[in-house]
C-alpha positions in Angstrom: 24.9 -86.6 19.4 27.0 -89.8 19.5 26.6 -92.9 18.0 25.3 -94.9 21.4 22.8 -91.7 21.7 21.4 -92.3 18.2 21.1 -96.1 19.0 19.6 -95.7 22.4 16.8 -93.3 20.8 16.3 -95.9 17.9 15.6 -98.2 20.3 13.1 -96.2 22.2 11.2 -95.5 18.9 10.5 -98.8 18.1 9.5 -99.7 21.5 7.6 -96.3 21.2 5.9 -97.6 17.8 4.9 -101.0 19.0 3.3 -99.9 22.0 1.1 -97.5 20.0 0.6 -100.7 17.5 -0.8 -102.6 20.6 -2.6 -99.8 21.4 -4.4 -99.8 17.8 -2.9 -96.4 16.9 -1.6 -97.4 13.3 -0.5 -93.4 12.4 1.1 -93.1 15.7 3.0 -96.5 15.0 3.8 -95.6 11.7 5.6 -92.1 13.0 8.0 -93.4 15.2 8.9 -96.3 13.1 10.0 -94.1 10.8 11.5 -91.8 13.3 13.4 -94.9 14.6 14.7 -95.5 10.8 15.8 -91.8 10.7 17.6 -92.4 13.8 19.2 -95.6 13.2 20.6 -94.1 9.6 22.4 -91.2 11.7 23.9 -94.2 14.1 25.2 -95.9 10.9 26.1 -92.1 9.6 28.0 -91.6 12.8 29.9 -95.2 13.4 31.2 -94.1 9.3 32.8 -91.5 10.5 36.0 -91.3 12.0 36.0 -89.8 15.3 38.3 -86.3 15.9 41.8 -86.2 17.0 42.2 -86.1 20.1 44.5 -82.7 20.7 46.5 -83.9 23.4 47.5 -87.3 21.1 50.9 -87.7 19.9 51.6 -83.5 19.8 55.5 -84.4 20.0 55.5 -86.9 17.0 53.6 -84.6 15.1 56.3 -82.1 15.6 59.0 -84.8 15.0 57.2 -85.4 11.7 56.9 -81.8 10.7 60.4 -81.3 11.8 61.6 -84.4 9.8 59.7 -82.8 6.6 61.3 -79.5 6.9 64.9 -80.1 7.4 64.4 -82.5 4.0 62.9 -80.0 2.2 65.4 -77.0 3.3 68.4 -79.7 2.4 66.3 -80.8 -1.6 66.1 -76.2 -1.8 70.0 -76.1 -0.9 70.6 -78.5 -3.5 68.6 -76.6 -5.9 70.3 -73.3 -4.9 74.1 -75.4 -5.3 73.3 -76.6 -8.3 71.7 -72.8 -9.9 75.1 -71.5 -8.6 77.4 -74.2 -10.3 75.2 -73.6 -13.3 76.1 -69.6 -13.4 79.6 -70.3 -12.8 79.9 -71.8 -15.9 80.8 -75.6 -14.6 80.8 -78.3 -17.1 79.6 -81.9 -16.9 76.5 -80.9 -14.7 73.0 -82.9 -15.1 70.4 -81.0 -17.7 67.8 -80.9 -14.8 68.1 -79.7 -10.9 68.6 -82.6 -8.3 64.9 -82.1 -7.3 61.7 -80.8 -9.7 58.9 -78.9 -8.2 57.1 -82.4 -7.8 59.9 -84.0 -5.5 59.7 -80.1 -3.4 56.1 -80.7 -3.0 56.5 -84.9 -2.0 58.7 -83.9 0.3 56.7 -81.2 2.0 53.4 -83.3 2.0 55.2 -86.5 4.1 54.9 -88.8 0.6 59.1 -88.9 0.2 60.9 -90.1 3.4 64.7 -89.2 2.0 66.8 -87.3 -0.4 67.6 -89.9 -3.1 67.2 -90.3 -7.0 68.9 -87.5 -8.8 71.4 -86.1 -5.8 74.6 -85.7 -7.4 77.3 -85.1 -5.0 80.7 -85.1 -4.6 81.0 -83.7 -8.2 82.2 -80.0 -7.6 83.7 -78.7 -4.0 80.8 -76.9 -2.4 82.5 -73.9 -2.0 85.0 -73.1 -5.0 82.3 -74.7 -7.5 85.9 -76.6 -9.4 85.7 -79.7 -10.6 86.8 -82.7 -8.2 87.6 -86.4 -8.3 86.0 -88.8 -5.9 88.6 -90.1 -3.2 89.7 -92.9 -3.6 90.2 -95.9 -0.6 
């Protein structure tokens, strides 16, 4: 039932209800005026409430977004994983902490962090021989 249905039969209970009021039947009356109430909360009820996706709406931004969200959150876990292998190699001068907590993983993941910033520490330590490097200079 839509929301124009549940307004249409409203309507057609209270005309219902006052032609049994000019008719002098006060219980009949009474029923549909109350049915028309009931049917006019469930219009309000429905017009509340949002109306469904529609499944064929925006499928390929969706994807985008969910693509978008899982390429940040693979690059925050590589990150992670750089930082637990600089720790075991024994390389000084590293933050306490990894670049992202559990909290940032989860932002990330539910659409609430748009990029990798904050505690990224790059550039520190070559990626691949985990030594120590300077920053180049211009």
């Amino acid at each position: 039932m839509s929301q124009d249905d549940s307004r249409a039969q409203a309507q057609a209970a209270i005309n219902q209800a006052r032609k049994a009021a000019k008719r002098g039947a006060l219980i009949e009356a009474e029923r549909w005026s109350k049915t028309a109430a009931r049917l006019a909360d469930a219009a309000r009820t429905l017009g509340a409430i949002a109306p469904p996706p529609d499944p064929e709406e925006d499928v390929e931004e969706l994807r985008l977004e969910l693509r978008r969200r899982l390429l940040l959150y693979v690059e925050a876990d590589l990150a992670n994983q750089h930082y637990d292998k600089l720790r075991e190699a024994g390389v000084l001068g590293l933050p306490p902490q990894e670049p992202f907590s559990e909290h940032d993983l989860e932002d990330i993941a539910m659409g609430r962090r748009r990029e990798l910033t904050g505690k990224m520490w790059l550039g520190r330590v070559h990626p691949m021989t985990y030594q120590k490097t300077e920053p180049e200079k211009d």
